[in-house]
C-alpha positions in Angstrom: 65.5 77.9 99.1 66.5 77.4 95.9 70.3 78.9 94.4 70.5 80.4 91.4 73.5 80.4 89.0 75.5 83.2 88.3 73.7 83.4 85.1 70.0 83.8 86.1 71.6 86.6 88.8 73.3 88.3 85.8 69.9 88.1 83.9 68.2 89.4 86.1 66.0 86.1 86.6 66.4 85.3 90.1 64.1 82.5 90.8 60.7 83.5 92.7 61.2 81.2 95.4 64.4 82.6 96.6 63.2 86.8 96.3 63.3 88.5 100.1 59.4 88.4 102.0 58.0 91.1 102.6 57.1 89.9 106.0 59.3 88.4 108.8 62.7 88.9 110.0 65.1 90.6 107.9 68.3 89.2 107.4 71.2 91.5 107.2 74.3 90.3 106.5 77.8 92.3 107.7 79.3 94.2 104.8 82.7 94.5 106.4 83.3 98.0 105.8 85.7 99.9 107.8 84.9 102.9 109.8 86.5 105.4 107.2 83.6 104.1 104.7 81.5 106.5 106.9 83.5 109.7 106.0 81.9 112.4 104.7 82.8 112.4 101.1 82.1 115.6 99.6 81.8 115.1 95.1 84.6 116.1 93.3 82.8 118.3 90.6 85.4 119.6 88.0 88.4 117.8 89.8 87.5 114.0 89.5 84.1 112.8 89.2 81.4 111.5 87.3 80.9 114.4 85.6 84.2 114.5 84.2 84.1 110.7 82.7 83.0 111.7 79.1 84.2 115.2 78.7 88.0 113.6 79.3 87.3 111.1 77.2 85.4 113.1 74.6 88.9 114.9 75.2 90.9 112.1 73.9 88.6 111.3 71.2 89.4 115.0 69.5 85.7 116.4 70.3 86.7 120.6 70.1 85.9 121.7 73.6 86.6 119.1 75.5 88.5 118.8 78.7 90.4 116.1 80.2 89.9 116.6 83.5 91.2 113.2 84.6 94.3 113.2 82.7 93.5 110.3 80.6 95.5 111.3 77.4 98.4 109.7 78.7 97.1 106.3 79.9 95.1 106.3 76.8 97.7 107.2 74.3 97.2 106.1 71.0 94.1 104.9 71.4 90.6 105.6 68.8 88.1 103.3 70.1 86.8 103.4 73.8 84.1 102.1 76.2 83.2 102.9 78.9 81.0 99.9 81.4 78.7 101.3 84.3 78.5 98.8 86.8 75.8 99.6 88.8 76.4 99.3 92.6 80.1 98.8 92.2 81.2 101.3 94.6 85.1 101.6 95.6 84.7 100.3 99.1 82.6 97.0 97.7 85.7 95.7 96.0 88.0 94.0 99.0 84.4 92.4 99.5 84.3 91.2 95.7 87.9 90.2 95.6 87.3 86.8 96.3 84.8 85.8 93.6 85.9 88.1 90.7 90.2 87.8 90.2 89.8 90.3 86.2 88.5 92.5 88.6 90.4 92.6 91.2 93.9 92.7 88.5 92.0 95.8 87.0 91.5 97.6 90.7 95.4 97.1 91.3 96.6 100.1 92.0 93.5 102.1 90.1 91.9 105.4 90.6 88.6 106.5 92.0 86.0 109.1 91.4 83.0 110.7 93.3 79.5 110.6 92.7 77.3 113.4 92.1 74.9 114.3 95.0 72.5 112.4 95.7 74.6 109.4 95.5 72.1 107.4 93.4 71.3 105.9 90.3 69.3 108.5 87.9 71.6 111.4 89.3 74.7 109.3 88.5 73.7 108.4 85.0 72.7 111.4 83.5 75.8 113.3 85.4 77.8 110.8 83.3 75.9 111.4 80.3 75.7 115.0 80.9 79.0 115.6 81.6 78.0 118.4 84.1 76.7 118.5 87.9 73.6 117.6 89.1 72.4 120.8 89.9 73.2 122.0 86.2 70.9 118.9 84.5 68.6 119.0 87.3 68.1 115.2 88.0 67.9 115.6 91.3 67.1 112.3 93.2 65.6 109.1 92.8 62.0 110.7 92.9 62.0 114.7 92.7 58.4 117.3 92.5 57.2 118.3 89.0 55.9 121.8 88.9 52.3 120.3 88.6 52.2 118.8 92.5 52.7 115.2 91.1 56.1 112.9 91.8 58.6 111.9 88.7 60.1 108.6 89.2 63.3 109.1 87.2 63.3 105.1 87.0 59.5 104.7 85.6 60.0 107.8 83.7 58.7 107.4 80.5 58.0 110.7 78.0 56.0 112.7 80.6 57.7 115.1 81.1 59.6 115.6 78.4 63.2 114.3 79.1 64.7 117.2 76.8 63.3 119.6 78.3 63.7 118.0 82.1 67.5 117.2 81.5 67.7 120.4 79.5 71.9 119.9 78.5 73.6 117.9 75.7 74.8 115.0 76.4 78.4 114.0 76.0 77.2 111.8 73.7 75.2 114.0 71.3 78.3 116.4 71.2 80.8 113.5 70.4 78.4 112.5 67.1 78.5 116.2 66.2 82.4 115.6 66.0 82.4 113.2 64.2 82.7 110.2 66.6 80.6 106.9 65.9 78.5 107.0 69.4 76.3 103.8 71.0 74.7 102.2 74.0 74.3 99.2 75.3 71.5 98.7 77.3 68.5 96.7 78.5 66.1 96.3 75.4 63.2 97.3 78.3 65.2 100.8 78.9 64.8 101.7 75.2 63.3 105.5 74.6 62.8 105.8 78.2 63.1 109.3 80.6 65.8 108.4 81.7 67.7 106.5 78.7 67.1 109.6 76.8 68.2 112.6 79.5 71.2 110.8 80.2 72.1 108.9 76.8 70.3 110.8 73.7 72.2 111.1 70.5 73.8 107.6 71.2 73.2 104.6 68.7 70.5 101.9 70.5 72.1 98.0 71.2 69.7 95.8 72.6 71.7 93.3 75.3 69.5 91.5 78.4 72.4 89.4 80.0 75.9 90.2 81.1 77.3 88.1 78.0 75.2 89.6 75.2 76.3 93.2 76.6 79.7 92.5 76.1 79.2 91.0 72.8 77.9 94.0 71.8 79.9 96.4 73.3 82.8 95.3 71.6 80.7 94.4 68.0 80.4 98.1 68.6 84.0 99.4 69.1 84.9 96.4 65.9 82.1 98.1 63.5 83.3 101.8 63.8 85.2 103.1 61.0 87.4 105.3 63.0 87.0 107.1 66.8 83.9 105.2 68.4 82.8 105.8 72.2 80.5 103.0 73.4 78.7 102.9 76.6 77.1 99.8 78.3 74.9 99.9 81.5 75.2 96.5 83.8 72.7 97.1 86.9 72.7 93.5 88.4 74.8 94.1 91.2 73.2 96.9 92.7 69.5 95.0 92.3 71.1 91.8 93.8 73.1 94.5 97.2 69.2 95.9 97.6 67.3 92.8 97.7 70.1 90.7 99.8 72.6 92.9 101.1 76.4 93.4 100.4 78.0 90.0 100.8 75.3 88.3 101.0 75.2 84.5 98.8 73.7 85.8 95.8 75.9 89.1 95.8 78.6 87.0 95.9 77.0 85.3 92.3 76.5 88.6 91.2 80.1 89.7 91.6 81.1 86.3 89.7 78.6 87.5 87.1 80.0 91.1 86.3 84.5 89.5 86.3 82.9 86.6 83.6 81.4 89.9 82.3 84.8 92.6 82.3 87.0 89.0 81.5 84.9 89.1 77.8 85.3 92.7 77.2 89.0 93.0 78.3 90.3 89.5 76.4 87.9 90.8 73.1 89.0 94.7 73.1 90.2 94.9 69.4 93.2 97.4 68.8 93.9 100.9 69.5 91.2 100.5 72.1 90.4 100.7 75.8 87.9 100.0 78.5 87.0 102.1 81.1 84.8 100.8 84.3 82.8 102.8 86.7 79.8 102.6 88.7 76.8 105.2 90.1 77.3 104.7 93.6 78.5 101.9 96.7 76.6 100.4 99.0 75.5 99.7 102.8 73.5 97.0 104.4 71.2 98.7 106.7 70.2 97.0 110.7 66.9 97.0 112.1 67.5 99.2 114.7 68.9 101.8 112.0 65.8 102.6 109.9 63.9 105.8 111.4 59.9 105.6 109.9 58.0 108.9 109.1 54.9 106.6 110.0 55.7 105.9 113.7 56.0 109.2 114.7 53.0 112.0 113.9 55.4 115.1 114.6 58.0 113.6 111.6 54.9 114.3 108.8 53.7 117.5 110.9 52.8 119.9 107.6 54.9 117.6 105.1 52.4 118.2 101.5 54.6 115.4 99.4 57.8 113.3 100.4 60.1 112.1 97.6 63.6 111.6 97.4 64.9 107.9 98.7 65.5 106.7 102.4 69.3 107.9 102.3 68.1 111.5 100.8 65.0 112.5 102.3 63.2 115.6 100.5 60.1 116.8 102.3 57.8 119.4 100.8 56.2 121.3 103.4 53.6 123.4 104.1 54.1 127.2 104.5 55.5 128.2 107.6 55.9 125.1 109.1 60.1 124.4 108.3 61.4 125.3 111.2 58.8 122.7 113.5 59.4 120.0 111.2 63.2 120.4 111.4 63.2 120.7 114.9 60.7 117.0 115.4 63.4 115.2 113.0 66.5 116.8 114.8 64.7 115.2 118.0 64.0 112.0 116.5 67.3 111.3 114.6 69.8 113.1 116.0 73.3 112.2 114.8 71.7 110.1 112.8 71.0 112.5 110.5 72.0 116.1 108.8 68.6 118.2 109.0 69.2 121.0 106.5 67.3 123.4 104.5 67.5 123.4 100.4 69.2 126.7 100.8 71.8 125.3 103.2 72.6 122.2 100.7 72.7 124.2 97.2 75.2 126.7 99.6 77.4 124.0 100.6 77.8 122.8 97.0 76.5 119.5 97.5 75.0 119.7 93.8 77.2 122.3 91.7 75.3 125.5 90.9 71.8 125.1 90.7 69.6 127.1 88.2 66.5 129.2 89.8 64.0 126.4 87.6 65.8 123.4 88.9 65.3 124.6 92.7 61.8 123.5 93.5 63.3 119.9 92.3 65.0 119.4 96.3 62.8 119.3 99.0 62.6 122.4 101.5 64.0 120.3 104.0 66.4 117.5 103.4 67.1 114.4 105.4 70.5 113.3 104.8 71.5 110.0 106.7 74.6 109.5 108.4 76.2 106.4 109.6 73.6 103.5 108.1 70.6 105.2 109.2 67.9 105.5 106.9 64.9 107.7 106.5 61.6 105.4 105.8 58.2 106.7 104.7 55.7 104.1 105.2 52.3 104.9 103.6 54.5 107.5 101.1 56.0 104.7 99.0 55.7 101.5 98.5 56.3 99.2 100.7 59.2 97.0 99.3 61.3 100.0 99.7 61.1 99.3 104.0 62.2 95.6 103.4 65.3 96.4 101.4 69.0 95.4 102.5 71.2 97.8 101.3 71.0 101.3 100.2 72.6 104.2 98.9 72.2 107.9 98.1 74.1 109.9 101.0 77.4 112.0 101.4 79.0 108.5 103.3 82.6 107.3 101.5 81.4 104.5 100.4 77.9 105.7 99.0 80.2 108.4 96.9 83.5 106.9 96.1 83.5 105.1 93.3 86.4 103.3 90.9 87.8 104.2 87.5 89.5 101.2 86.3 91.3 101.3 82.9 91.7 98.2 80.5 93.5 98.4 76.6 93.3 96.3 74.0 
């Protein structure tokens, strides 16, 4: 098996010959995480989380209305210009495993702060709660896949313009209320993620920069915060990590490259902020390499799909759609089958515990009538529901674990 550079892993262009089969063994490597990175980590809405990113920095920036939350005005004193880098994957409790290969990082991590995720702890929540600037519940991106009123599944990842993402992801964005004020706004993303669902719930009213590799996003992150005549907030999206934890695991080889990839990347934008600026780094969500022995299938058990109509969600975050009448069964089958494994619990019971903010009466249906949340590294698999790469994947995310929701807020100035 081939090794790819650092570079092809920061592209994106890891080699065929070296991608996971989708038959044989899998090969799980040990994440060393600690037994507190299974906590129950309950999401800081309104107090320190992702949600509170862009209105305390819209804060700082002078937008009327804005709250800084975080407390940023004094760490960011004096300061005009800022950006702000998602680094997807990059949870807290992957950084002592990261430490070794990526020493800007590492400097940047000394002695930083951390934030909570959203619920579900995954990818399209997280971005459009940081966009948003409000709770899941309120801008009703609800997991990875969630029910459309129609019967069919939205993939917030393959979303495209159906339906539409204003009226899906129904709040302003941090971004469009920072333009209103008077702040030069961008993004910096993948040139494939342009006018997407997702791009344009989470990022709309933001100023499109094209950048495919780890070194063009930094270029243009910072041409960004350089071309803006006065206050400028720039955003740039860096999802390599995450793709390279899912395919090989959390410490594995090519995570290891990965990691190297996104310190060259933070070492650019740190050494190139121009004045009266700062950098601010956070990520979606951690990570967990899942065993064998830990992944629970809907397909070898009948009684586990028992008056399920439509499955969605991800294998951390199970939503299942059931038939009328038939809740209490099904709960009872998947109690049986996973135990402690799992949290069995009713939308009702989730929205009640707070796990999503307040949820609006049309964002509802959105969460499955019953919800499978994984404890431990257990996950929830649904063979013949979704495609099958999902089964053969290392690592995973989405749960209420520590290191699924913690997440760090590092702080760089030019």
């Amino acid at each position: 098996m081939a090794s790819p550079s650092p570079r092809q892993v920061l592209a994106g262009e890891i080699p065929p010959d070296t991608q996971p089969s989708l038959t044989g063994p899998l090969v799980v490597p040990d994440d060393h995480l600690p037994a507190s990175a299974f906590e129950t980590r309950p999401p800081a809405y309104g107090d320190g989380s992702l949600a509170d990113v862009l209105p305390s920095v819209s804060a700082v920036l002078g937008v009327p209305g804005a709250a800084d939350t975080l407390g940023l005005r004094q760490s960011l004193d004096g300061v005009e210009r800022v950006a702000v880098l998602l680094v997807d994957g990059l949870g807290a409790y992957q950084l002592p495993a990261a430490a070794p290969y990526a020493p800007v990082l590492t400097e940047l991590a000394a002695g930083a702060g951390t934030l909570t995720t959203g619920f579900p702890s995954t990818t399209p929540v997280s971005l459009v709660t940081l966009g948003a600037g409000v709770p899941p519940g309120a801008h009703g991106v609800l997991g990875f896949t969630t029910l459309r009123p129609d019967g069919r599944l939205l993939n917030h990842v393959h979303w495209t313009d159906d339906p539409d993402p204003a009226g899906w992801q129904p709040v302003p964005t941090r971004f469009e209320t920072a333009e209103a004020a008077g702040v030069a706004v961008t993004q910096v993303v993948r040139p494939e993620f342009r006018g997407s669902g997702l791009t344009v719930a989470a990022y709309r009213g933001a100023a499109f920069r094209p950048a495919s590799t780890g070194a063009e996003l930094a270029d243009q992150m910072l041409a960004a915060l350089a071309a803006a005549p006065g206050r400028a907030l720039v955003y740039g999206y860096h999802p390599d990590l995450d793709k390279t934890g899912h395919l090989y695991g959390v410490s594995s080889h090519y995570w290891h490259l990965a990691a190297q990839g996104v310190d060259d990347l933070l070492d650019r934008l740190v050494h190139g902020l121009p004045p009266r600026s700062a950098l601010l780094v956070v990520a979606d969500h951690g990570q967990l390499n899942v065993p064998v022995d830990a992944r629970y299938d809907m397909a070898d058990d009948p009684a586990l799909s028992d008056g399920v109509v439509t499955v969605a969600g991800e294998p951390r975050v199970r939503y299942l759609h059931v038939a009328r009448g038939a809740t209490a069964d099904l709960a009872a089958a998947w109690k049986a089958v996973m135990g402690d494994a799992a949290w069995i619990m009713t939308r009702e019971e989730m929205i009640d515990a707070g796990w999503f903010g307040p949820v609006p009466a049309g964002h509802r249906s959105r969460i499955g009538d019953l919800v499978i949340v994984c404890q431990d590294r257990a996950v929830a698999l649904a063979s013949g529901w979704e495609p099958p790469p999902v089964g053969r994947l290392i690592a995973y995310h989405g749960s209420v674990t520590a290191t699924e929701m913690t997440v760090p807020l590092l702080i760089a100035r030019g």
